[in-house]
N, C-alpha and C positions, 0 to 999 in steps of 0.2 A: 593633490586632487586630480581623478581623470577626468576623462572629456564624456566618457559615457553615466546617466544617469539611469538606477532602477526606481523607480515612484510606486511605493504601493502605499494599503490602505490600513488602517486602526481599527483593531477593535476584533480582531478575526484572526484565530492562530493560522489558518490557510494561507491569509496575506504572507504572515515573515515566511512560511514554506517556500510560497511559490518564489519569494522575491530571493530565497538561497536558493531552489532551483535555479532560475537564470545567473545569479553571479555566479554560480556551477559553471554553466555551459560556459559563461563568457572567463572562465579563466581565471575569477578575482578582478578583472581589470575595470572595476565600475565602483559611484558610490554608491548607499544605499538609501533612500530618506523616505519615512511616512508622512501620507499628509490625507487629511481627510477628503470625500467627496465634495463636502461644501467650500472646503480652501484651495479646490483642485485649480478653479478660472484664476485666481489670486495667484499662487503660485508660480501656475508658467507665465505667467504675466512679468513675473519679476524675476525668472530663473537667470542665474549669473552667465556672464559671456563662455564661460571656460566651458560649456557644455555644449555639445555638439549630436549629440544621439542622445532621447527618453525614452525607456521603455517605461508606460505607464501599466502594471500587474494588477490585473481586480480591480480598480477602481473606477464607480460606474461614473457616468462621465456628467457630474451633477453641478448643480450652483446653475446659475443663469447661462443659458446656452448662447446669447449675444456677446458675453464677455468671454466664455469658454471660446469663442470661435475668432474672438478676436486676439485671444492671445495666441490660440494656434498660428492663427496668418500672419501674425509678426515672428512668430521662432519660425514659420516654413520662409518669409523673407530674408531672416538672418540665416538660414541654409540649417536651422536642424531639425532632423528628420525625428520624428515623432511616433511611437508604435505603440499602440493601443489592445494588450490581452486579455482576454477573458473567455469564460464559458456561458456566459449568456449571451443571446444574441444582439443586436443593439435596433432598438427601434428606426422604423422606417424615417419616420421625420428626422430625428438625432441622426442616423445614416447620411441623409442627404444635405443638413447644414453642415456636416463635418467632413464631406465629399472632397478628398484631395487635400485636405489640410493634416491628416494624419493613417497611418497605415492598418485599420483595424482589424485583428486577426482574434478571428472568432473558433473557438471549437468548441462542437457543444460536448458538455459534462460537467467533473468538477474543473476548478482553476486551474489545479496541478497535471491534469490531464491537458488540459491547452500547453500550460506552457511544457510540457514533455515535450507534444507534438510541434511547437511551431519554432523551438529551441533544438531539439533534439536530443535531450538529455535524459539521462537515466533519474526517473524521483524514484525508486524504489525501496533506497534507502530511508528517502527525507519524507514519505507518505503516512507513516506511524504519528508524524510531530503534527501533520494537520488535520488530525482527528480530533473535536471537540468533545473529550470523552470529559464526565461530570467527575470522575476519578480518577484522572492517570497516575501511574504507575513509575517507577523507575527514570529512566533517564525523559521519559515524554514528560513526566513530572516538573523533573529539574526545569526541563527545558520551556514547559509553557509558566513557569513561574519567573524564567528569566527575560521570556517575552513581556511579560504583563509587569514585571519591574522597569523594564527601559520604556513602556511607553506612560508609564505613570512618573517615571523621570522627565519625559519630553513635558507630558502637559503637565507638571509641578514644578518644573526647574528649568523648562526650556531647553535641556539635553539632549541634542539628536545625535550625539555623537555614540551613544550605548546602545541604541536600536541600530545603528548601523552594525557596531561589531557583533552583535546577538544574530544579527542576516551574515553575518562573516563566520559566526561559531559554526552557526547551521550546515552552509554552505562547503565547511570543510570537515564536518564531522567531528569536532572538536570534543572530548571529554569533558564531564562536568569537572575534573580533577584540574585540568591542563585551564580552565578560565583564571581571566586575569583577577586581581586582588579587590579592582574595584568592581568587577562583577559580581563576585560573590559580596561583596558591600551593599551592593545595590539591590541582591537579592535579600538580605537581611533585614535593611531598610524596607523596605515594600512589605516582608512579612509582617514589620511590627504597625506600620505605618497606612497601609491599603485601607482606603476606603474613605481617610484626610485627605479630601481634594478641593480647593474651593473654584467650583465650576460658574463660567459666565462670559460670555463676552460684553454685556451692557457695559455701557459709559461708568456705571455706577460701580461695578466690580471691576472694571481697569485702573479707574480712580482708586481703588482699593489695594490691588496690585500696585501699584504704583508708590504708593504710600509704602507701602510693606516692601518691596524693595529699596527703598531713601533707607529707611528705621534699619534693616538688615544691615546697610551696610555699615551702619554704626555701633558694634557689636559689644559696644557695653553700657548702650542706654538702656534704660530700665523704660521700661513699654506697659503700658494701663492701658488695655486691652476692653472696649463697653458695648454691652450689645443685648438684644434680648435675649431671651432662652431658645437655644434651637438653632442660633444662625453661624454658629462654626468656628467659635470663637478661639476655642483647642486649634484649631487648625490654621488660625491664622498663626498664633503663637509659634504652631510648626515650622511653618512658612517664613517668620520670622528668623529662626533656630536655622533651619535650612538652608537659607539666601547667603547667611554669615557666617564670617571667617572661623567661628566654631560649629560650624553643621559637620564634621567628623569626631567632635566629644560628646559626651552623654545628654542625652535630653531629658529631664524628669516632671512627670506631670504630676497633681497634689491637689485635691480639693479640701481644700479648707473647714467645709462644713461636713468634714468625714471621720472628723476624731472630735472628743471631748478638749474644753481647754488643756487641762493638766496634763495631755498626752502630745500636744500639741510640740512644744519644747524639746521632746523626745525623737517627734518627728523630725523636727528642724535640722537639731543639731549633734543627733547620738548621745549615748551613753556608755559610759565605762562597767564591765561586769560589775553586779553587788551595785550599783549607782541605786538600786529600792527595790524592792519583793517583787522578786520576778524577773528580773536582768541577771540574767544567768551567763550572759556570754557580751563581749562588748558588739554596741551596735551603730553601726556609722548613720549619722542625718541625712538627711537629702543635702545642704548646702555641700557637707562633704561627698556624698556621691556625684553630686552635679561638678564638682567642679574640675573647672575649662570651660563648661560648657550652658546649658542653659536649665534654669529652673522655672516653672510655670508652674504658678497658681490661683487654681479657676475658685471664684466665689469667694477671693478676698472681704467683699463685704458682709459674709455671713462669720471670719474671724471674731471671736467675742472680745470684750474693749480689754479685759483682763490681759490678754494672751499678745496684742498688739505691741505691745514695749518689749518683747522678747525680738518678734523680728525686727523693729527699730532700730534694737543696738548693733544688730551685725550691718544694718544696710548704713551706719553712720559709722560704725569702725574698718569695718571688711575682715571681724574678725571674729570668733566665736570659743568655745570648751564644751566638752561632750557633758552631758550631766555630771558628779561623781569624775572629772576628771580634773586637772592642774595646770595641763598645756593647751596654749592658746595656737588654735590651728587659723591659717589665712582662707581666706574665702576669695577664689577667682569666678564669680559666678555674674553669667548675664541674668539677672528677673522678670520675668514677665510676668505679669498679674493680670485678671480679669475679672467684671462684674457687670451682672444681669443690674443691678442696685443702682439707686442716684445717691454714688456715694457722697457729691457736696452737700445734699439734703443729710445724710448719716451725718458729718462733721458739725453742721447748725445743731442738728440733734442732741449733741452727745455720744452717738452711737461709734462714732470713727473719728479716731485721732488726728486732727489736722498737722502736725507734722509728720505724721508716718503716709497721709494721703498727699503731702508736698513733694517727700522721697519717692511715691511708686509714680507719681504723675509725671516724667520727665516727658515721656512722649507717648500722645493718645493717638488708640489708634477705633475707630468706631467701624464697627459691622451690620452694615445696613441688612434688616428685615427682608424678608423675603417678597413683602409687598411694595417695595422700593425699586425691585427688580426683578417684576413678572415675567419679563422676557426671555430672562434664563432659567423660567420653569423645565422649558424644551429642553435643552440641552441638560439640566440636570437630572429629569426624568429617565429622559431616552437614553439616557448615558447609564445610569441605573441597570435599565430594565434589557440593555443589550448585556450586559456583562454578564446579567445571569439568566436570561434567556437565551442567548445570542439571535435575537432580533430585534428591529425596532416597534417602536408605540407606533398604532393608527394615528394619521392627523387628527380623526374625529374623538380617538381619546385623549389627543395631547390638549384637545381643544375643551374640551371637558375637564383638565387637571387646570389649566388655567385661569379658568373661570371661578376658583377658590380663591382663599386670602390668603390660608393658612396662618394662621395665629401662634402653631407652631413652628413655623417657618421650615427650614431645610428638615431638620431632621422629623416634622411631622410628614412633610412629603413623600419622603423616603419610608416611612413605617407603614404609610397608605400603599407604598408601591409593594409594599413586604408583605401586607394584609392579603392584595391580592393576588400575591404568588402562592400565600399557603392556601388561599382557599378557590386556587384555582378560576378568578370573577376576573373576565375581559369586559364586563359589561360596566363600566366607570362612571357611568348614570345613578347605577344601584350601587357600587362600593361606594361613591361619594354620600348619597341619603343614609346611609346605615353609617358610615363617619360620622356625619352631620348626627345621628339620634343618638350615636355612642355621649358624642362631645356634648351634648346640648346645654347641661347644664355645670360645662367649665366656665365659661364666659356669660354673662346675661347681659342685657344693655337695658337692662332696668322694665323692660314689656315683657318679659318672660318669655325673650323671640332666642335666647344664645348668643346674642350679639354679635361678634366677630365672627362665628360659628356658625353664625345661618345658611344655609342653603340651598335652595329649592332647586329643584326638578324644572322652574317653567326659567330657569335663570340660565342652567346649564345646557336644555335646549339654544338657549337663544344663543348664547355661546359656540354651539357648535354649528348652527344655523347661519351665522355670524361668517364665519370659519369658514368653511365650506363654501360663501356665495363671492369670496375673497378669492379663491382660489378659481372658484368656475370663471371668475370672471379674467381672472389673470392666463389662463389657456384659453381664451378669447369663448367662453363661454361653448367650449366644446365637450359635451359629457364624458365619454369615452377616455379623452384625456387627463381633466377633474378626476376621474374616477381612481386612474392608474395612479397617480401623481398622491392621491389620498387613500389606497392600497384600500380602498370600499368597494363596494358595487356599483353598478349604473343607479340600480334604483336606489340603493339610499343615497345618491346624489341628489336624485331625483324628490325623493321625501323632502329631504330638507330646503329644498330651491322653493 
């Protein structure tokens, strides 16, 4: 570990540039770690003894300025000196609370143009990589895919150790050829895997994490997986697969209500050529492809009762035969199963076998709705909508996406945020009412109003009205400030006050 630390930011191919620019100049002799604006006061709060010099690169200097300032004055007590770059300038008031607690060296342009100048180093090379072009090409390709894998490693798996050597590749001009083994792993994973992330900081999704990390680490209980439709339930399974000791063998996923019974079997467990009309060549099942590692199947409860007793017998033997085949193969597979369904209600029913629902039920894992946890609409919007705009949501729209229920939880969210990228609408007042008339009659609540689905215009007003007089009041009721802080204007501050 060295004594020097470089701190940049998420979310911005600019950031890993500039932060190999500086380990450039400095030699290598530094580590690397991203951290957001909002975790910046958190962070130095808690930075370890062994650091002695931060340069913080691009990251504007956010989160509550009382705690930001006060962790500054405890690292300038402990004697480490603190530099602050960027090519924006820093506000007069954040200027003067930050006065003498850290070194801010300001140049205006882009990042990579500061840190040249206040570094002294050649980016010429490293200027191609922080261009957020919508298509790169060749090795900027390689490269911004290898970025966007190590930080979907940090936030999925808590890995800050692959974002650091991806600011180490940068930095020394490294070859996509000459990366290590689990680089290219990690870029693999992220291709198949981008866009499974279960975002949230609420109580209710650390409880969740939380849970899913116990389950991982026991990597051959069988997981029943309950949740509504929409809330990510694939992904927790991932997350599962991931955490444990087989997240380097295969993972397969299989929706159950995707084949006919009678193909079903076929699925499962292969077949030997000639095994019936039309198996022309032998074809392995998912148990045998999955195994080592993990099998997941979404919509367990839509398997028909028929087809039930086939996966019974391998989850009470561990062992199975391809159709038309003689030899009995072993089965090393973790299961995970999942269902939108009350599958106890299916078993009372008839409809689900209770001892095949005893087998998959060793350990439940439940994924709470998205109205369970409005709070991480923000973060899972904005997080969205930076990736493939590269900016953030206005407060006053995030405050407008909140004010929904979503009945289709995450991934209706997200298909709203997708809606209005293709058609071009910042206006989240009107995409939401043209939502609301699309959906109307999914849901009814018996008055002919859409029930879950309703949404008015005088609701999302007050919403943002709401929103807005929270914030005025928290810059002590200073427009100007309100206004910068909510990336609006004076006057529609003003409107909605």
């Amino acid at each position: 570990m060295q004594n020097t630390l470089i701190l940049t930011g998420w979310g911005w191919k600019e950031y890993s540039v500039a932060a190999a620019a500086v380990l450039k100049a400095l030699g290598g002799m530094a580590d690397v770690r991203g951290v957001s604006r909002r975790r910046l006061p958190e962070f130095l709060g808690g930075l370890p003894t062994c650091y002695r010099r931060v340069h913080v690169i691009g990251v504007s200097l956010a989160g509550d300025p009382k705690e930001l300032a006060f962790a500054l004055a405890k690292l300038k007590k402990r004697g480490v000196q603190i530099s602050w770059v960027s090519g924006i300038p820093m506000e007069c008031a954040v200027q003067e609370m930050f006065s003498g607690l850290l070194d801010a060296r300001v140049v205006e342009g882009d990042l990579l143009d500061a840190v040249a100048a206040v570094f002294n180093v050649d980016v010429s090379s490293l200027r191609p990589y922080a261009i957020e072009a919508k298509r790169p090409t060749g090795a900027v390709k390689a490269y911004h895919e290898l970025i966007d894998a190590s930080m979907y490693a940090y936030r999925n798996y808590q890995d800050e150790e692959s974002y650091s050597e991806v600011v180490g590749y940068l930095a020394n001009g490294v070859n996509e050829s000459a990366w290590s083994s689990d680089a290219k792993r990690l870029v693999s994973h992220y291709r198949r895997y981008r866009g499974r992330e279960l975002v949230g900081k609420s109580s209710t999704m650390r409880r969740l994490q939380e849970r899913i990390n116990k389950v991982a680490a026991h990597s051959d209980a069988r997981v029943l997986i309950i949740g509504e439709s929409g809330t990510g339930k694939e992904t927790v399974a991932l997350q599962v697969h991931n955490k444990s000791e087989r997240r380097n063998e295969p993972f397969y996923a299989f929706n159950c209500a995707s084949v006919t019974p009678n193909l079903l079997e076929s699925r499962f467990f292969g077949h030997e050529k000639g095994a019936f009309t039309g198996a022309d060549k032998r074809r392995p099942g998912l148990f045998e492809l999955a195994n080592g590692g993990t099998l997941f199947l979404d919509e367990i409860g839509e398997m028909p009762l028929e087809a039930q007793g086939t996966l019974l017998r391998v989850l009470e033997g561990g062992r199975f035969m391809r159709i038309g085949g003689d030899e009995e193969i072993e089965s090393d597979v973790r299961l995970i199963t999942a269902t939108n369904r009350n599958l106890p209600a299916f078993v009372r029913e008839g409809k689900f076998r209770a001892d095949l629902f005893q087998r998959l039920n060793v350990v439940q894992l439940r994924v709470p709705s998205l109205r369970e946890h409005k709070e991480d609409i923000r973060d899972i919007a904005d997080g969205w909508w930076l990736q493939h705009h590269k900016r953030h949501l206005s407060e006053e729209q995030i405050a407008v996406l909140m004010g929904y229920d979503y009945p289709g939880n995450v991934r209706e969210l997200l298909n709203l945020l997708e809606r209005a990228t293709v058609f071009d609408e910042m206006d989240f007042v009107s995409l939401l009412d043209e939502h609301r008339e699309m959906n109307a009659g999914l849901m009814d609540d018996g008055n002919g109003n859409g029930g879950a689905l309703t949404f008015m215009r005088d609701d999302l007003e007050s919403a943002v009205r709401m929103h807005i007089r929270k914030v005025f009041d928290k810059y002590g009721q200073n427009l100007s400030r309100a206004a910068d802080a909510l990336k609006v204007s004076r006057n529609t501050v003003r409107k909605y006050l």
